[in-house]
N, C-alpha and C positions, 0 to 999 in steps of 0.2 A: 504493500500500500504506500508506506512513505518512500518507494525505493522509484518507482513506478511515478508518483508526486513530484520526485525531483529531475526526473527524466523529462517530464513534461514539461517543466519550467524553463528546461532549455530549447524544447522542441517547438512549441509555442508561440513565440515572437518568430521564431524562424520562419515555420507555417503561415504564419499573420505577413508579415515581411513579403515572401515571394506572393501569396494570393495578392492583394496589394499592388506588386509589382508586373505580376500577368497582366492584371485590370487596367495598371497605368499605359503597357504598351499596350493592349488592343485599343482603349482608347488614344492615344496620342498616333499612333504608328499605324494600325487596323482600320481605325477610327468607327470601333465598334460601342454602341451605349453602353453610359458605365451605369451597370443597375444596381443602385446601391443596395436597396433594399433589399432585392436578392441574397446578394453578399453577405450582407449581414443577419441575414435568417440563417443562411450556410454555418457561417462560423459559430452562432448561437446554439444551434444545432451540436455544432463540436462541443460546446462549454458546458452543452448537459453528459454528452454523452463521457467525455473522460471526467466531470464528477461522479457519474453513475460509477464510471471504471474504476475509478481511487477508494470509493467508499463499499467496493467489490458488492453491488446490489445483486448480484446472482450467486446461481447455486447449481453443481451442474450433478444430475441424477450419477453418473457414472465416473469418477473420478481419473485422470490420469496416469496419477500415483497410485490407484490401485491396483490398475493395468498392471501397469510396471512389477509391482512388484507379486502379482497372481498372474500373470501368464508371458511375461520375458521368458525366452526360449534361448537368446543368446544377449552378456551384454558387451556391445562396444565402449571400446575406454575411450576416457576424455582427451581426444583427437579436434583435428581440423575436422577429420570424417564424421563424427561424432554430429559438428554442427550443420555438415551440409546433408546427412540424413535428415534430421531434424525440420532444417528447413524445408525439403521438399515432402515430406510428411505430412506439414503445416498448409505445405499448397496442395496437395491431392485432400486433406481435409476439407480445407477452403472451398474446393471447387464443388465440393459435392455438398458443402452446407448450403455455396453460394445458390447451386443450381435447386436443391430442395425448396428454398427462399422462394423463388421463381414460378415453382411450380405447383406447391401445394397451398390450396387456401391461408391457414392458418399460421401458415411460415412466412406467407408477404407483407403480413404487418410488419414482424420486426425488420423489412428491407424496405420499403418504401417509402420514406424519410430519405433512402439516399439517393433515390429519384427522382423525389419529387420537386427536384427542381427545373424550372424551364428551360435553364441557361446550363452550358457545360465547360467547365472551368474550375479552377483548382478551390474553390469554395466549398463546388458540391463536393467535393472530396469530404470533405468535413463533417457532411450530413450522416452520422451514426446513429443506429439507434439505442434510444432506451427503454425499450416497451420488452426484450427479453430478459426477462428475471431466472428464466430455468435453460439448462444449457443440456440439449435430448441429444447431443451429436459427438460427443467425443467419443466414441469408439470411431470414429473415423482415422483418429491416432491411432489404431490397433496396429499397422506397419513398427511405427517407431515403437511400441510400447513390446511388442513380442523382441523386436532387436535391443530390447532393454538400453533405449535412450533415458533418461532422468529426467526430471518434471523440472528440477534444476535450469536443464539446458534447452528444454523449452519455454520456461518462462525468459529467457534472454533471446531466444530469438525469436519471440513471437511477437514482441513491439517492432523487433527490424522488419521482420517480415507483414506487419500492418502500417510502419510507416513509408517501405518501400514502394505502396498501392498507388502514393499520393501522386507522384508524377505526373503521372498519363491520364489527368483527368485535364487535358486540352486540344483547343481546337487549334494551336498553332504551332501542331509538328507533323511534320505527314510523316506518309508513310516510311519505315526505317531497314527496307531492303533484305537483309541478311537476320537479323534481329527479331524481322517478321512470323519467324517459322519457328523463333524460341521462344523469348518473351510477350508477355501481354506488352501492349505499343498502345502508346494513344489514340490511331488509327482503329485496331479491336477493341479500347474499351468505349469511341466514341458508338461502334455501329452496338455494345452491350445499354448504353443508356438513350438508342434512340427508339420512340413508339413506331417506325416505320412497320407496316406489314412485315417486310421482308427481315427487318433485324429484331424481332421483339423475343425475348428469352435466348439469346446466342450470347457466345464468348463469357463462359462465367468465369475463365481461368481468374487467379491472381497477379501472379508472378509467371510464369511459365504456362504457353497456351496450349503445347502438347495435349495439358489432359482435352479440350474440346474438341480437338482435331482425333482424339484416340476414341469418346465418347457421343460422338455426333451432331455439338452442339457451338459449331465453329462456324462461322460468317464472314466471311473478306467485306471490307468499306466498299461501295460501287460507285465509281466514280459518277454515273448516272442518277443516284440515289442520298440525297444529301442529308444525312441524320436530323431528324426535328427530336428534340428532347423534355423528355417529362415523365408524366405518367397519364395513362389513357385515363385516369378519373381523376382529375386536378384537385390536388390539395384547396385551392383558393385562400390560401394563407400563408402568413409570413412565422405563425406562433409553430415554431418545432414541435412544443409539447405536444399540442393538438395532431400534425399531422402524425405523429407518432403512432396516436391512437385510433384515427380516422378507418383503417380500413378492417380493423377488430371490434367499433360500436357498428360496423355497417353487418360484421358476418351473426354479431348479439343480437340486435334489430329484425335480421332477414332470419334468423331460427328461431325466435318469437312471436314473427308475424307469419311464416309458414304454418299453413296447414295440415302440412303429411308431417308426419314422426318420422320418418326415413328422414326427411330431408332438411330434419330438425337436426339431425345425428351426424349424416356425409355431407353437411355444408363446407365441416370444416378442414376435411381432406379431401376435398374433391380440387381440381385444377383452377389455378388464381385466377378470381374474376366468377366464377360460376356463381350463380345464385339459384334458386327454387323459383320456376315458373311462375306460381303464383304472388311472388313476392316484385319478380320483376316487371311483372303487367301492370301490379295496381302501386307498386313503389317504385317507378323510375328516376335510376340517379343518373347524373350527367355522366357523359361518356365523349370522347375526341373517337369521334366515327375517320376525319378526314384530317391527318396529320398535317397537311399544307396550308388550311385552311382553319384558323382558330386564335382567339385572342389570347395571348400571355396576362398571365393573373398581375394584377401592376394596381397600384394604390396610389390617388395625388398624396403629392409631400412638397409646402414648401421649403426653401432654403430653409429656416428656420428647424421647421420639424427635423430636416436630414441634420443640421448641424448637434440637435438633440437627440437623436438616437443614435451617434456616432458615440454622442459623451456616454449616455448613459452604455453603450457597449464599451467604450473602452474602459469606463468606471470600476463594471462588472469583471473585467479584465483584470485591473489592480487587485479585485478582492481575491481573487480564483488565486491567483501569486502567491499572496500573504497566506492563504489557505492550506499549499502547497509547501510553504515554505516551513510552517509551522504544525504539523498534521500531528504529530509526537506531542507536541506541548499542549495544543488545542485536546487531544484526547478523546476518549469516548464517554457519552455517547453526543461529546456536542460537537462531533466530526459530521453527525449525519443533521443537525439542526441548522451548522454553518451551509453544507450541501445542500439542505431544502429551502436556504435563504437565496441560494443561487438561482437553483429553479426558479424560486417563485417573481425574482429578480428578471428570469430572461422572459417567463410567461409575462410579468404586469408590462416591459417595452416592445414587445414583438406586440401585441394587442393595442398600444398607441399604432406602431407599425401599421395596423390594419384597419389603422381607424374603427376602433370599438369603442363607442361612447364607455362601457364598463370597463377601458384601459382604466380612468382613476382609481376605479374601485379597487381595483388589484395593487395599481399604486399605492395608493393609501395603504392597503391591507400589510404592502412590502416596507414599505417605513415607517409604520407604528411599530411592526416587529423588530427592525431596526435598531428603534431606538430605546425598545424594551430589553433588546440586547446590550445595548451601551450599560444601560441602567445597572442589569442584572447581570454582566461577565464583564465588563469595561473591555466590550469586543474584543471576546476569550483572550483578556490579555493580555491588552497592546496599550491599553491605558495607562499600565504600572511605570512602563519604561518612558512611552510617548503620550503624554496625556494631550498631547493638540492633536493629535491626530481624531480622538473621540472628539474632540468637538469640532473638527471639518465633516465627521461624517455627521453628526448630529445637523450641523448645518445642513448637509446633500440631504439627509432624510425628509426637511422642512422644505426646502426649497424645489427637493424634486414630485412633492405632493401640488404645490403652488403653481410649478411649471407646466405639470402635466392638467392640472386643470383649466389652465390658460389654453392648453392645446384642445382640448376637450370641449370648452364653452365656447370658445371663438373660432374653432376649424372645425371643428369635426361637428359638432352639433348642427350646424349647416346645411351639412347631406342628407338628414334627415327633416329639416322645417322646410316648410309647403313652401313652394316656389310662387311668387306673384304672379296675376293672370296677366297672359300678354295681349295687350291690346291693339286690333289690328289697323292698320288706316284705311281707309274706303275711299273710293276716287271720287 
């Protein structure tokens, strides 16, 4: 947890840094829009998901380490070999959780967060989810765990091998020649994130595209065929948490509102996307029938607004640091009360984001706890040593309920008051 914590804190700015500097050259260079808001839903996205990571919210039925040590057959010593079984273990894993993801109802909740963005760019990279609490898939490691690799030496290269994915989430590398026939290339993961007919559930590889080429789920870029990207049933939102959970209240809903008991039962392993006849007739949800042809989910923002949820994401930034930095002395169990502050942190600005008149509410909700915090740990802490730092944040607590309702009463409440009748002129 804290080992993982401080990894992150290096990794982080780096990550922020190049997304950043993709965005500056497609716009200056490209002269491609710079979609803020997108961007910043991506990265938000990431800030739930490696708190989920740090404060290890899951649980996984089948342990690694049990593997290892009930059915290793042979064990290799701590070698270079050692780590490159390891890693390509990691990716024949990978491929088959990725593809399961894809294909079974129930398993596309926890992947569709990293889809569901419109734009494809080192952002959505970022898009993780949090919605999987139980982990049904490690016996996939059954390779490495018979050759008696140690849980040791895949917990070290299993952040290399998830930070290595980030690359190739862009549109401005083509094709890489030779490279093609081994690794994933940003060329196969653009044609894995585009809803075209021809490219939808292809190239689940990793790192290494072998396995989709060896399992028949491998698709070349057509140079006639231009990747549009998303997801065929649009999040229409900027709040990560939500989309997280969007496509598991839809399979709740659709086995509550069916009428067969079968179809109560194989909603939820039947192939992504299925629903119960009856539920689809009399509850239809939006769908991108025509991938060329469709509006990108987009939300007015003036200068102002954008200059405001730039701060409060980098603010959120600062705290995730301090959080990181300090996870041993912060302790338990207020490791997971700081964690839910985060959350409730990226939920109350992604909902200004999307303009929800009930963005204040959640603000408010997020800095009264706040400053309940100051009150009652002198922000687990940081008081004793630095006491102005409690009252700058006590300040941000005040100021960012005031601001967001400035946003609230004079922008956004707008969208929703009756519009004046137009009056026509008559000759």
């Amino acid at each position: 947890m804290e080992t993982y914590g401080k990894i992150l804190l290096i990794a982080m700015p780096i990550f922020l840094g190049l997304v950043l500097l993709e965005k500056l050259y497609g716009w200056a260079v490209k002269k491609q829009p710079f979609r803020t808001m997108d961007m910043l839903s991506s990265m938000s996205s990431g800030y739930t998901n490696i708190i989920k990571d740090v404060l290890g919210l899951s649980v996984s039925i089948l342990t690694y380490g049990w593997m290892v040590e009930h059915w290793a057959i042979y064990t290799i010593q701590s070698t270079i070999a050692t780590y490159a079984v390891a890693f390509i273990a990691l990716d024949f894993s990978g491929y088959w959780v990725h593809r399961m993801s894809h294909e079974i109802n129930f398993f596309w909740n926890k992947h569709a967060i990293h889809h569901s963005s419109e734009e494809f760019d080192l952002a959505c990279a970022l898009r993780q989810s949090i919605s999987s609490f139980v982990s049904l898939f490690t016996i996939f490691l059954l390779p490495a765990a018979l050759l008696g690799v140690s849980s040791t030496v895949i917990a070290v290269v299993a952040p290399l091998h998830l930070f290595a994915q980030f690359w190739y989430h862009t549109i401005y590398i083509g094709k890489m020649g030779i490279l093609e026939h081994i690794i994933v290339t940003p060329s196969h993961h653009r044609v894995h994130h585009a809803i075209n007919p021809e490219y939808l559930d292809k190239n689940h590889g990793q790192i290494f595209i072998i396995w989709d080429k060896l399992f028949g789920t491998f698709q070349e870029e057509l140079p006639h065929v231009p990747p549009v990207y998303g997801i065929t049933r649009p999040a229409q939102t900027w709040n990560p948490i939500k989309i997280n959970f969007q496509h598991l209240w839809l399979l709740i809903r659709d086995a509550y509102r069916t009428k067969s008991w079968r179809d109560k039962l194989r909603i939820w392993f039947m192939p992504t996307g299925w629903r119960p006849a009856d539920v689809e007739e009399k509850y239809p949800v939006s769908k991108i029938d025509d991938p060329y042809h469709f509006e990108k989910y987009a939300t007015k923002a003036s200068t102002a607004l954008l200059v405001w949820t730039w701060f409060q994401f980098l603010f959120t930034f600062a705290l995730i640091n301090y959080f990181f930095l300090n996870i041993a002395k912060i302790g338990t169990p207020n490791i997971f009360v700081y964690g839910g502050f985060i959350f409730l942190s990226v939920f109350a600005y992604t909902e200004l984001m999307d303009r929800n008149p009930y963005a204040l509410a959640w603000e408010g909700l997020k800095n009264s706890i706040g400053l309940w915090l100051i009150y009652s740990t002198d922000w687990f802490g940081i008081g004793q040593s630095l006491p102005w730092i409690t009252l700058v944040l006590s300040t941000y607590f005040v100021l960012a309920t005031l601001t967001t309702g400035l946003f609230v009463w004079f922008d956004i409440r707008k969208d929703s008051a009756p519009q004046p009748e137009k009056k026509w002129a008559t000759a």
